[in-house]
FIDO-776328 format. One record per residue (C-alpha): residue number from 1; x, y, z. Coordinates in nm, 3 decimals. Layout:
% FIDO-776328
[NUM, [X, Y, Z]]
...
//
This chain:
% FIDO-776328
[1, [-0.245, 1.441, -7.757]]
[2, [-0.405, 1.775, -7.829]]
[3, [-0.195, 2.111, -7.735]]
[4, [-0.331, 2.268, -7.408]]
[5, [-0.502, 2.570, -7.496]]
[6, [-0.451, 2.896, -7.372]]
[7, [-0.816, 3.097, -7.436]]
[8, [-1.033, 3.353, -7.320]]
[9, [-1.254, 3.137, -7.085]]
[10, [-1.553, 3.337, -6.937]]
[11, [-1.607, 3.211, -6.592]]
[12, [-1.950, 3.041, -6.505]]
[13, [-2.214, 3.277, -6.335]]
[14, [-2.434, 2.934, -6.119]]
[15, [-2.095, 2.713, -6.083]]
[16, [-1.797, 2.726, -5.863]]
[17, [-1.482, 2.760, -6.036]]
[18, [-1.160, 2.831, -5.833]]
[19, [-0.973, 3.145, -5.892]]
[20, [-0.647, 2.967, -6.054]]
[21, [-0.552, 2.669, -6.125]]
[22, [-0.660, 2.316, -6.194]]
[23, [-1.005, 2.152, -5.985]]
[24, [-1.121, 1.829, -6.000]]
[25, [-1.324, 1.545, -5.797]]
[26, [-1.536, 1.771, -5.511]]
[27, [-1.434, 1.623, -5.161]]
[28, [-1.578, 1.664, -4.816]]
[29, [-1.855, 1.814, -4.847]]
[30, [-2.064, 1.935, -4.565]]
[31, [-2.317, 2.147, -4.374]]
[32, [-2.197, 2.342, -4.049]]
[33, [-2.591, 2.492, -3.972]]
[34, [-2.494, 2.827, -4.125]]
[35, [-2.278, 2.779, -4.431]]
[36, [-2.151, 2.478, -4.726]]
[37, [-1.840, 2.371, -4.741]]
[38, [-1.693, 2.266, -5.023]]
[39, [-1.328, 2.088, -5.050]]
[40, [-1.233, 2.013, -5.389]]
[41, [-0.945, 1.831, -5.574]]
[42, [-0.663, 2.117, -5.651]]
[43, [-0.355, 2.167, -5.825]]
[44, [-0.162, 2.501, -5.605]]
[45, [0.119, 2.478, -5.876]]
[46, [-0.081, 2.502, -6.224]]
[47, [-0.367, 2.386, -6.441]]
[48, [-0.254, 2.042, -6.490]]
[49, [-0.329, 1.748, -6.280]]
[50, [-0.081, 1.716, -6.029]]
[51, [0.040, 1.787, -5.619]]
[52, [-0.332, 1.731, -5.540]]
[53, [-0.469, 1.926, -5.207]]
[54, [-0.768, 1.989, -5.098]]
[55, [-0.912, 2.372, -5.186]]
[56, [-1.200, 2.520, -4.962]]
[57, [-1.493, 2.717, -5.052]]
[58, [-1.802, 2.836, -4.818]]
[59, [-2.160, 2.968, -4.964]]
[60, [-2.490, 2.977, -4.746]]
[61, [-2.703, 2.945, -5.038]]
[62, [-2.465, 2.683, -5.267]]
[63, [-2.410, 2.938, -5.539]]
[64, [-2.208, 3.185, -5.442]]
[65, [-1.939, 3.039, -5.297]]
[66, [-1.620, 3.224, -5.141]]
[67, [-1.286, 3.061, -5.227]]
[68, [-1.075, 3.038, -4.876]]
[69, [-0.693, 2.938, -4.853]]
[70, [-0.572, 2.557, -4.962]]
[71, [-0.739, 2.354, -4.615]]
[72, [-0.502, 2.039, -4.666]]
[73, [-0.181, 2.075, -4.827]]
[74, [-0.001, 1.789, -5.025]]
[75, [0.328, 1.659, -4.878]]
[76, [0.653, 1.511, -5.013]]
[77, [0.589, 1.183, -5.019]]
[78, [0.180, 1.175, -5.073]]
[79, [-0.051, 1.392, -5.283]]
[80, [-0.397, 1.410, -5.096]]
[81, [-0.655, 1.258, -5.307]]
[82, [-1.025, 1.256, -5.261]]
[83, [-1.180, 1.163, -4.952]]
[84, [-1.493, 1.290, -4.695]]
[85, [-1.555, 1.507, -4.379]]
[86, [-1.724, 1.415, -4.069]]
[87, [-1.773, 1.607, -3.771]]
[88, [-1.709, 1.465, -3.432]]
[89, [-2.000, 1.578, -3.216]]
[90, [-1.892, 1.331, -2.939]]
[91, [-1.549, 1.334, -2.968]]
[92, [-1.482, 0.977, -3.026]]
[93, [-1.133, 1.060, -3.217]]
[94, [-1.019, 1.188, -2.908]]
[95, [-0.912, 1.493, -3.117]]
[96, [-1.129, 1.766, -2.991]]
[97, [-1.022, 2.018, -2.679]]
[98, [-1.365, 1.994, -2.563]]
[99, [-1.489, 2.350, -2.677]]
[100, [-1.584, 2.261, -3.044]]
[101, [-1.659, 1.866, -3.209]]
[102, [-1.365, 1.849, -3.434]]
[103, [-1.390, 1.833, -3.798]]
[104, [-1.218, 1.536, -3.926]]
[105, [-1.121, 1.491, -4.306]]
[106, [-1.054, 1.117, -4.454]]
[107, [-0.902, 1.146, -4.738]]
[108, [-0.659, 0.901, -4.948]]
[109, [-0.254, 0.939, -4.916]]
[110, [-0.153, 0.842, -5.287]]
[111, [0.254, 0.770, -5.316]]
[112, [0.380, 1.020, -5.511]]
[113, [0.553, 0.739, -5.663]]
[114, [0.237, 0.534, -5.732]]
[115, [0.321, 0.266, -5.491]]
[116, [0.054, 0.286, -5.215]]
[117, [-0.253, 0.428, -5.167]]
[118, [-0.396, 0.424, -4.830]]
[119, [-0.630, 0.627, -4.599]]
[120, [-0.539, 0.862, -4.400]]
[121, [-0.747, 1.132, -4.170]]
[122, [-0.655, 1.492, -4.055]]
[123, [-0.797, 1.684, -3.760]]
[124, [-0.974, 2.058, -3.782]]
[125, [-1.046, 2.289, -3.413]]
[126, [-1.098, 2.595, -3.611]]
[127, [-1.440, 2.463, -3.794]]
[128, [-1.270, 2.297, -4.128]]
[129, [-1.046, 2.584, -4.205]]
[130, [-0.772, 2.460, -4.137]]
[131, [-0.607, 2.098, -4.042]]
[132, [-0.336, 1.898, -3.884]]
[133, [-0.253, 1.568, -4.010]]
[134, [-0.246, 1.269, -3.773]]
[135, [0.089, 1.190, -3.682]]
[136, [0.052, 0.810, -3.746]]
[137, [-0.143, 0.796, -4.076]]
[138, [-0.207, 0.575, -4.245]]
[139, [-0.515, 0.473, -4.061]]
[140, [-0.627, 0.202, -4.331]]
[141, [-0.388, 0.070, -4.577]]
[142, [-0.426, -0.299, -4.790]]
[143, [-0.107, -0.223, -4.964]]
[144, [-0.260, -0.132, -5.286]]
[145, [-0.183, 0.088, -5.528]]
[146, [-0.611, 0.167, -5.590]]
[147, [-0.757, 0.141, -5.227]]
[148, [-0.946, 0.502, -5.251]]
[149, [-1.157, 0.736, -5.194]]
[150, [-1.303, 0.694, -4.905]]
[151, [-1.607, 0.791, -4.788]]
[152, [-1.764, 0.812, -4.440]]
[153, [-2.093, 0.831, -4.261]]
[154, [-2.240, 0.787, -3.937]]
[155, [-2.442, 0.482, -3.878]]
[156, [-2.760, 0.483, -3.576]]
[157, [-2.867, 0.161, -3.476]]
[158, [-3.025, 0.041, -3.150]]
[159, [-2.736, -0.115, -2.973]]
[160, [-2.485, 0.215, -3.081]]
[161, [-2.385, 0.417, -3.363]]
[162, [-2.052, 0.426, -3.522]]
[163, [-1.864, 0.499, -3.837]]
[164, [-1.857, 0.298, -4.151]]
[165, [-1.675, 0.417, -4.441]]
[166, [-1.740, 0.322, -4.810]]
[167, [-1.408, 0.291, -5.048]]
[168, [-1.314, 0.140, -5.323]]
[169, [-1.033, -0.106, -5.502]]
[170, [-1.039, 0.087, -5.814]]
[171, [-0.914, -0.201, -6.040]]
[172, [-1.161, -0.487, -5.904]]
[173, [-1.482, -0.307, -5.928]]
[174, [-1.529, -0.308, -5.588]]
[175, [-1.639, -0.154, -5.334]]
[176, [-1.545, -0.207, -4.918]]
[177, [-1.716, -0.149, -4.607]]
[178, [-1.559, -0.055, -4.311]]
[179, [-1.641, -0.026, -3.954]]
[180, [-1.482, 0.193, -3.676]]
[181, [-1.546, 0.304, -3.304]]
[182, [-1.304, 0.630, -3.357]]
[183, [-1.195, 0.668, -3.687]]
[184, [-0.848, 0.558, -3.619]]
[185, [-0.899, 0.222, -3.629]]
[186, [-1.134, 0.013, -3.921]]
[187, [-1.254, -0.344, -3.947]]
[188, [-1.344, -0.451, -4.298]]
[189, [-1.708, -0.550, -4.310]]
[190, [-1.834, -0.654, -4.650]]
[191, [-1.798, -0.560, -5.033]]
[192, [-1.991, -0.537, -5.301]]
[193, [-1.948, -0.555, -5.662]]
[194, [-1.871, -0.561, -5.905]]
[195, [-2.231, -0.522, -6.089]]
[196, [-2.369, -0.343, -6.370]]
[197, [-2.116, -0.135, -6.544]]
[198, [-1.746, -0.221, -6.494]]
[199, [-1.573, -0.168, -6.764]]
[200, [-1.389, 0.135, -6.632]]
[201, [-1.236, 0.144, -6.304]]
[202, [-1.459, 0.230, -6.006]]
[203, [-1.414, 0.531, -5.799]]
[204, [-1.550, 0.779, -5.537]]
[205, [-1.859, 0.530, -5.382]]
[206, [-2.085, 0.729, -5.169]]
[207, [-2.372, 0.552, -4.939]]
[208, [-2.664, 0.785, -4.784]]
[209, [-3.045, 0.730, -4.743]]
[210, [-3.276, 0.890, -4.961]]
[211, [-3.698, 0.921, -4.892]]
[212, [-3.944, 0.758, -5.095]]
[213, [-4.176, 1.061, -5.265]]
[214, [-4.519, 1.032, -5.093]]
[215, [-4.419, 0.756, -4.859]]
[216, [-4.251, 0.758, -4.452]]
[217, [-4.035, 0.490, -4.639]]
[218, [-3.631, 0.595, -4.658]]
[219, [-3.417, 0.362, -4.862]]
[220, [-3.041, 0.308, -4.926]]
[221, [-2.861, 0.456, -5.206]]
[222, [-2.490, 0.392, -5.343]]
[223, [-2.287, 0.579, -5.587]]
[224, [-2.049, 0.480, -5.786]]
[225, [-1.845, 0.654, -6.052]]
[226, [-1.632, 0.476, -6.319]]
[227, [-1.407, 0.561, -6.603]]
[228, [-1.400, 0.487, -6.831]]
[229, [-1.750, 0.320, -6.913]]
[230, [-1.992, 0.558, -6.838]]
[231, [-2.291, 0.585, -7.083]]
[232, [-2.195, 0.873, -7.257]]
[233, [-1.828, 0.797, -7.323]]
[234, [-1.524, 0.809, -7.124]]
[235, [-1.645, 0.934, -6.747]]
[236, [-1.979, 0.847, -6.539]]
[237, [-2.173, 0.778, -6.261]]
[238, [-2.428, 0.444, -6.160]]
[239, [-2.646, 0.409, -5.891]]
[240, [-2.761, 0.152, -5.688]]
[241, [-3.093, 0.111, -5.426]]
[242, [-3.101, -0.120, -5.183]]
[243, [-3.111, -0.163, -4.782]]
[244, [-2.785, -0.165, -4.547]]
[245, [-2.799, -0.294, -4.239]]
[246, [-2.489, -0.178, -4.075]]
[247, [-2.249, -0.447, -4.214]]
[248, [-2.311, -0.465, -4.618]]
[249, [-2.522, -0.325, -4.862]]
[250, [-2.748, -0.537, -5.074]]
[251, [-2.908, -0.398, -5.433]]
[252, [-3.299, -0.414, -5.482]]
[253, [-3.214, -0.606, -5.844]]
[254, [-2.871, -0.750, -5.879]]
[255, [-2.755, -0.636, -6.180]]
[256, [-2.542, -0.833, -6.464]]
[257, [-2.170, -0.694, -6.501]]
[258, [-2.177, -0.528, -6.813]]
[259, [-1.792, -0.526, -6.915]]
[260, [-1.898, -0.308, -7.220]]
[261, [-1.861, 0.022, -7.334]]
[262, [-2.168, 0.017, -7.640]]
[263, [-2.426, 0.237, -7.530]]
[264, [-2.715, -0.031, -7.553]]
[265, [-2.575, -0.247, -7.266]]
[266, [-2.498, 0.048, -7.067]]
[267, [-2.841, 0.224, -7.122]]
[268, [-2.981, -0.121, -6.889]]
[269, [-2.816, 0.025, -6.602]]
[270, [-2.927, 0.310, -6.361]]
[271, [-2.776, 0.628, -6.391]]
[272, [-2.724, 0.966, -6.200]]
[273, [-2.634, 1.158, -6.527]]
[274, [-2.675, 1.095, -6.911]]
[275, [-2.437, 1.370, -6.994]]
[276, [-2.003, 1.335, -7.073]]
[277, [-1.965, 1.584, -6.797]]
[278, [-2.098, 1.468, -6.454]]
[279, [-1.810, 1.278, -6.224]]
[280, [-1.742, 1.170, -5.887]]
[281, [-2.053, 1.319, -5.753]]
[282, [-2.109, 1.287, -5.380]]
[283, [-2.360, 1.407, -5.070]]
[284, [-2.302, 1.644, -4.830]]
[285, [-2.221, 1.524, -4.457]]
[286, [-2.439, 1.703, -4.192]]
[287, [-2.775, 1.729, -4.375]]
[288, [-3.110, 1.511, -4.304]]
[289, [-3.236, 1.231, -4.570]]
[290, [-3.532, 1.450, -4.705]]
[291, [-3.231, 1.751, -4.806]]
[292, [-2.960, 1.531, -4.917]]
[293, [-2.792, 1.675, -5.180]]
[294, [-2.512, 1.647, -5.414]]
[295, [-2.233, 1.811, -5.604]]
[296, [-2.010, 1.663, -5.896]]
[297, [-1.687, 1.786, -6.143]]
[298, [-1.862, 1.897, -6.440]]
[299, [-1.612, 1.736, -6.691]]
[300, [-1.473, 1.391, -6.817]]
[301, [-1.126, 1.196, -6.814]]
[302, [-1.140, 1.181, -7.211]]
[303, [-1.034, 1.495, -7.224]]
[304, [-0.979, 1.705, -6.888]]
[305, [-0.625, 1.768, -6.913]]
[306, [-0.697, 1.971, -7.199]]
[307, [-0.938, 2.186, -7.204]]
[308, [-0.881, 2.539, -7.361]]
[309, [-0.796, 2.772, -7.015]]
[310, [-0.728, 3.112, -6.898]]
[311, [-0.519, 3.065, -6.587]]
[312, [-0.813, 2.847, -6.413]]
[313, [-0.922, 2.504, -6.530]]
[314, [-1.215, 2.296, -6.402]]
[315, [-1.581, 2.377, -6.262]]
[316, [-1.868, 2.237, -6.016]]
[317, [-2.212, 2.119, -6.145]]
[318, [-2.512, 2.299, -5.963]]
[319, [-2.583, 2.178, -5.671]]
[320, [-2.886, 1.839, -5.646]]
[321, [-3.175, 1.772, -5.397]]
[322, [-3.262, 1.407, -5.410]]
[323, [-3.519, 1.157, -5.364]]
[324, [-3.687, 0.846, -5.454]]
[325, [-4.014, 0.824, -5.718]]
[326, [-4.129, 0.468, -5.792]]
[327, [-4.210, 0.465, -6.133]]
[328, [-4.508, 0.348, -6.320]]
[329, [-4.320, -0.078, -6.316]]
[330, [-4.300, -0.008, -5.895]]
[331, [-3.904, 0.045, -5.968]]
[332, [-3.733, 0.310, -5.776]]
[333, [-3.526, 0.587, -5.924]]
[334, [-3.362, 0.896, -5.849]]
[335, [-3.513, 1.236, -5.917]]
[336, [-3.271, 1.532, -5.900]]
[337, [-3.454, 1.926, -5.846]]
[338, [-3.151, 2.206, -5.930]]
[339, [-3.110, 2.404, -5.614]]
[340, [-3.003, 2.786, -5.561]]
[341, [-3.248, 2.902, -5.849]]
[342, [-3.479, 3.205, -5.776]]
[343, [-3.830, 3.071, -5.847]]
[344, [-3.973, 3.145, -6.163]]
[345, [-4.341, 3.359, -6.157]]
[346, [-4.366, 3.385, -6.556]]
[347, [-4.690, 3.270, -6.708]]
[348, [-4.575, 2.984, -7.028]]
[349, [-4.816, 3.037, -7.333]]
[350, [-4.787, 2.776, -7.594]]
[351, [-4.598, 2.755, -7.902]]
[352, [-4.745, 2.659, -8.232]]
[353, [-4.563, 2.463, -8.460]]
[354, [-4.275, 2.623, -8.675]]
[355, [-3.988, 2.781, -8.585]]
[356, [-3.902, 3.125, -8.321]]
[357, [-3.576, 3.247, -8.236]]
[358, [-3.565, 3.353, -7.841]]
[359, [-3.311, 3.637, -7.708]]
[360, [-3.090, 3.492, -7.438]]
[361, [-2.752, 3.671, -7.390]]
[362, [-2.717, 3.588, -7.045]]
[363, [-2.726, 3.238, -6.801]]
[364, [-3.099, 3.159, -6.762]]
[365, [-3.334, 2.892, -6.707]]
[366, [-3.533, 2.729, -6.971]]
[367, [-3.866, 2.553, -6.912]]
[368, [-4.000, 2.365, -7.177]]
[369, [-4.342, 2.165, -7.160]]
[370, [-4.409, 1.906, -7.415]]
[371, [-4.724, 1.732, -7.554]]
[372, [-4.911, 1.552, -7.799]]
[373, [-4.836, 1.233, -7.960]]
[374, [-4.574, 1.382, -8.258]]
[375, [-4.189, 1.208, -8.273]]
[376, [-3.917, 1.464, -8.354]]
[377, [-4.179, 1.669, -8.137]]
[378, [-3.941, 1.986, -8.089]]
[379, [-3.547, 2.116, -8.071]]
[380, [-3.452, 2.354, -7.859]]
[381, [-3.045, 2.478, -8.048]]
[382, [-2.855, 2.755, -7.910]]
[383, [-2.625, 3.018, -8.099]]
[384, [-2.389, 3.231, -8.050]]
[385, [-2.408, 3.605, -8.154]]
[386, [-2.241, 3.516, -8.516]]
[387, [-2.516, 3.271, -8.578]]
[388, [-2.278, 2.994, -8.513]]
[389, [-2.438, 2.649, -8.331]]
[390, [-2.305, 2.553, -8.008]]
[391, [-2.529, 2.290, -7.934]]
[392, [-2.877, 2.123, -8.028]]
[393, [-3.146, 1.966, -7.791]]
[394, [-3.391, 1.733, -7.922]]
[395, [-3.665, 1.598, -7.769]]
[396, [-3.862, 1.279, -7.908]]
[397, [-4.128, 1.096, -7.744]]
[398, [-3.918, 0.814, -7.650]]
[399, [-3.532, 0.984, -7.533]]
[400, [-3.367, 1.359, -7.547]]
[401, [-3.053, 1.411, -7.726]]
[402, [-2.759, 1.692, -7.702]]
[403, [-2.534, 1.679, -7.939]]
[404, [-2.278, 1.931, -7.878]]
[405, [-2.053, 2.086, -8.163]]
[406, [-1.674, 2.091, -8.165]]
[407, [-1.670, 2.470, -8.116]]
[408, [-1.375, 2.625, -7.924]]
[409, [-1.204, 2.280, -7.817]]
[410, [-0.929, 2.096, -8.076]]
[411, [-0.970, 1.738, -7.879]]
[412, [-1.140, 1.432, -8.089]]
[413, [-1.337, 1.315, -7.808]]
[414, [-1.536, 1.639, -7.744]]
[415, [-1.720, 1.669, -8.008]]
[416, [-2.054, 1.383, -7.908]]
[417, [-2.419, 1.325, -7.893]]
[418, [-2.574, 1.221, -7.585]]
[419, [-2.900, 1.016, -7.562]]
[420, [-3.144, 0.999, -7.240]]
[421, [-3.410, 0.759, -7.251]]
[422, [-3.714, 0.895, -7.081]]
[423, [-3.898, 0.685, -6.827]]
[424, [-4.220, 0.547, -7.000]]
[425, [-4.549, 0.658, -6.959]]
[426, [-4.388, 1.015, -6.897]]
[427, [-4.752, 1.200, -7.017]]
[428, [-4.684, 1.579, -7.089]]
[429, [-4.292, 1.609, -7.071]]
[430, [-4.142, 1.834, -6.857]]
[431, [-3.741, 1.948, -6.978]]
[432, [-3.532, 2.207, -6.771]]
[433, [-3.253, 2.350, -6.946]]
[434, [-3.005, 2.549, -6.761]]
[435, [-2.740, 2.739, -6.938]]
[436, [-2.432, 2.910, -6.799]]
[437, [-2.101, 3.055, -6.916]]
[438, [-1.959, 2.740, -7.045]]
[439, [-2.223, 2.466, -6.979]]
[440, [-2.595, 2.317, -7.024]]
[441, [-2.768, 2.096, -6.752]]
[442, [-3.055, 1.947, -6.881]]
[443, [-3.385, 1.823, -6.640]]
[444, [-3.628, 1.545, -6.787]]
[445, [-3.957, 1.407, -6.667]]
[446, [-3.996, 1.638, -6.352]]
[447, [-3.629, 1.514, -6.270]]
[448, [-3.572, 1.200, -6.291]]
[449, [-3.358, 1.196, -6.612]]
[450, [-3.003, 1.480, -6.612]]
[451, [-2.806, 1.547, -6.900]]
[452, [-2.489, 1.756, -6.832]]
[453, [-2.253, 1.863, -7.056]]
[454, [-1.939, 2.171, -7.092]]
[455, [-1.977, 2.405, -7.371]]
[456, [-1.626, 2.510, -7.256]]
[457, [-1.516, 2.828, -7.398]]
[458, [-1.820, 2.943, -7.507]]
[459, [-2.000, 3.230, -7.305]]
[460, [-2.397, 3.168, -7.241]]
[461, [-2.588, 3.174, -7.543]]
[462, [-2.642, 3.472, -7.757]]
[463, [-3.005, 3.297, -7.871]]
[464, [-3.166, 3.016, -7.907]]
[465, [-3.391, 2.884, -8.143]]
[466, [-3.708, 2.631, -8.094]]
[467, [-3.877, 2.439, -8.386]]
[468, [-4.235, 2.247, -8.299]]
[469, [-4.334, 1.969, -8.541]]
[470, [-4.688, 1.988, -8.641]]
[471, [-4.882, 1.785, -8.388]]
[472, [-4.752, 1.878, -8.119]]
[473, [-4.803, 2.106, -7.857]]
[474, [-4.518, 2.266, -7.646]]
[475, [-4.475, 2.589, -7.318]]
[476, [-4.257, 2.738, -7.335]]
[477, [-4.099, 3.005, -7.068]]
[478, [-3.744, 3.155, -6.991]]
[479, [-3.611, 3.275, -6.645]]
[480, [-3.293, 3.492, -6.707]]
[481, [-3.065, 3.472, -6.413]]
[482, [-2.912, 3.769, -6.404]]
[483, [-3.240, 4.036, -6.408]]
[484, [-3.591, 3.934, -6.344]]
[485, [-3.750, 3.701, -6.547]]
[486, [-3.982, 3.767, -6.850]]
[487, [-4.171, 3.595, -7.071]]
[488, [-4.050, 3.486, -7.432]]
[489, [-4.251, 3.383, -7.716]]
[490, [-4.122, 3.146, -7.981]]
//
């Protein structure tokens, strides 16, 4: 195993890191009316994995986010692993003092001693600053040792609402439904899986409805991560679209389990992210269908633990908006829009073919729009200030690729290339490329292909440079996001 790095580690201008210490998995996410909260896997004691609490963070506009003090602490027997939060508008917990709905986290109590994990909730008066356990956790526990992650929602029907919560057995591929009146006490339901790719084990499931682009029509979406198995290597995250009808959840296409970890089986399957660094991603409790949005941990289990770090390990992707597009074969899939971005009011001119080197320096948005009927059509590759390549971005008429150099990481597995094939019939190409202190999140096809990967280490680009093959025909625009945004020419 590599030697944990102590570097220089610019922090990320668009992305929430916390101010020490080691983050992982994001947990509870929600919406209050005014501000985003933001619970997060944390390490109080150091930059390793280990006595796992939940952090806190708040922003109003889900980039700037304001770190607040450790919301659930770990205890001596269980670390606090990831979970959701819910808030109790009609009290059915029986936990609120009727001023204010109570806040209620679910989260999973894993043994310190790897024996047990089970669920367990905790109770907030003061708006999810801070919480009190309930005194007789465990509210759901199967006696295993990889019941987790649980994940709640309210369900409206006709005859009543009530809670269901979405969790997985990590080792079976599976994951369980669970019904409750008050969120003490849970009736298993259904489960589904395992399906598509299961080669890793499954975690963090998430279930939420998502609207149909240019239709009334909502649909039902669930998340799964897994690791390993994802397409890129080591860590990722699968999708599924179907209906629920209060009980289980049923897939629009069953899909074959694909106990593989080659990239051509997994490419079959439907994916929220291309990229190595896009895990346990999951929605945000108290916003409608048509804003549902999403946050994951921008890294990977291949090689987490270490990462070069200055005191503070571990960082947030942007933030998602989601919906549905049916493509041109009438199949759903997910299209992702980046949110928190100023909008951009520079006029693209196109490039000609050749090669132009673009000043960067600072985080900033890159639009590219691609046409014409040339393969290898262009490469967008970006440099730092010595002229040495971080990473390269190719785009082909068929897939994009990243490949990202080893640069300031000594780990084997860091080092990769990442393919994304593009949905067909994509027409002029659309590619977003948003670099930050330390990473690049890539946008295909008006959004409905992501790429994210760490450039850990590495400070935004110093430059990039863009190379057209003859035949085709590219725009070409940057937005710098930290003065107003001009016009370059490559």
């Amino acid at each position: 195993m590599p030697k944990t790095q102590l570097v220089a580690v610019k922090r990320p201008q668009l992305h929430f890191t916390a101010k020490k210490n080691w983050i992982n998995d994001p947990n509870g996410l929600f919406f209050d009316g005014k501000q985003y909260h933001l619970y997060f896997q944390h390490n109080p004691n150091g930059v390793g994995h280990g006595y796992m609490s939940w952090g806190h963070a708040v922003s109003t506009d889900l980039v700037n986010w304001e770190e607040l003090p450790i919301a659930i602490l770990h205890g001596d027997v269980a670390d606090i692993f990831s979970g959701s939060i819910v808030v109790d508008h009609e009290n059915t917990s029986g936990f609120g003092d009727g001023t204010v709905p109570p806040v209620i986290a679910i989260y999973t109590a894993a043994a310190k001693d790897e024996s047990n994990q089970s669920q367990a909730i905790a109770y907030s008066l003061d708006g999810g600053e801070t919480f009190t356990k309930y005194e007789q956790n465990p509210v759901l526990d199967r006696g295993s040792k990889d019941f987790r992650d649980p994940k709640v929602i309210r369900y409206e029907s006709e005859p009543g609402s009530y809670w269901v919560m979405v969790a997985v057995e990590a080792i079976e591929r599976r994951v369980l439904v669970y019904r409750s009146e008050n969120l003490k006490d849970w009736t298993e339901l259904s489960s589904f899986g395992p399906q598509s790719a299961a080669a890793g084990i499954w975690e963090c499931p998430d279930l939420f409805q998502l609207p149909v682009a240019g239709t009334d029509q909502l649909k039902w979406v669930l998340i799964v991560s897994l690791n390993p198995g994802g397409v890129a290597g080591g860590s990722g995250t699968q999708y599924f679209i179907g209906e629920f009808d209060g009980t289980s959840f049923t897939p629009d296409h069953d899909q074959q389990v694909r106990d593989s970890f080659e990239y051509e089986s997994l490419k079959q399957g439907n994916w929220l992210d291309w990229g190595r660094d896009f895990y346990a991603g999951v929605s945000f409790h108290g916003l409608p269908a048509d804003q549902q949005t999403v946050i994951a941990w921008m890294s990977n289990w291949d090689y987490a633990r270490e990462l070069p770090h200055d005191g503070w390990r571990g960082s947030m992707s942007t933030a998602r908006r989601l919906d549905l597009v049916k493509n041109s074969d009438g199949k759903l899939e997910i299209r992702q829009c980046i949110l928190g971005l100023p909008a951009s009011e520079v006029a693209a001119s196109v490039t000609p073919a050749g090669e132009g080197r673009i000043e960067l320096g600072s985080p900033a948005l890159l639009e590219l729009a691609v046409g014409g009927d040339a393969n290898g059509s262009a490469a967008l590759s970006l440099f730092r200030a010595d002229d040495t390549l971080i990473s390269e971005l190719t785009i082909e008429s068929e897939f994009v690729q990243h490949r990202r150099e080893t640069g300031k990481v000594d780990h084997e597995l860091y080092a990769s290339n990442q393919r994304m094939p593009l949905p067909a019939d994509t027409g002029e190409l659309t590619v977003q490329v948003l670099v930050d202190h330390g990473s690049v999140e890539i946008l295909a096809a008006n959004g409905l292909r992501s790429l994210t990967d760490q450039l850990t280490g590495e400070e935004a680009p110093a430059y990039a440079t863009l190379r057209v093959a003859t035949g085709a025909s590219v725009t070409f625009k940057v937005l710098p996001l930290s003065d107003k945004s001009v016009e370059l020419n490559a």
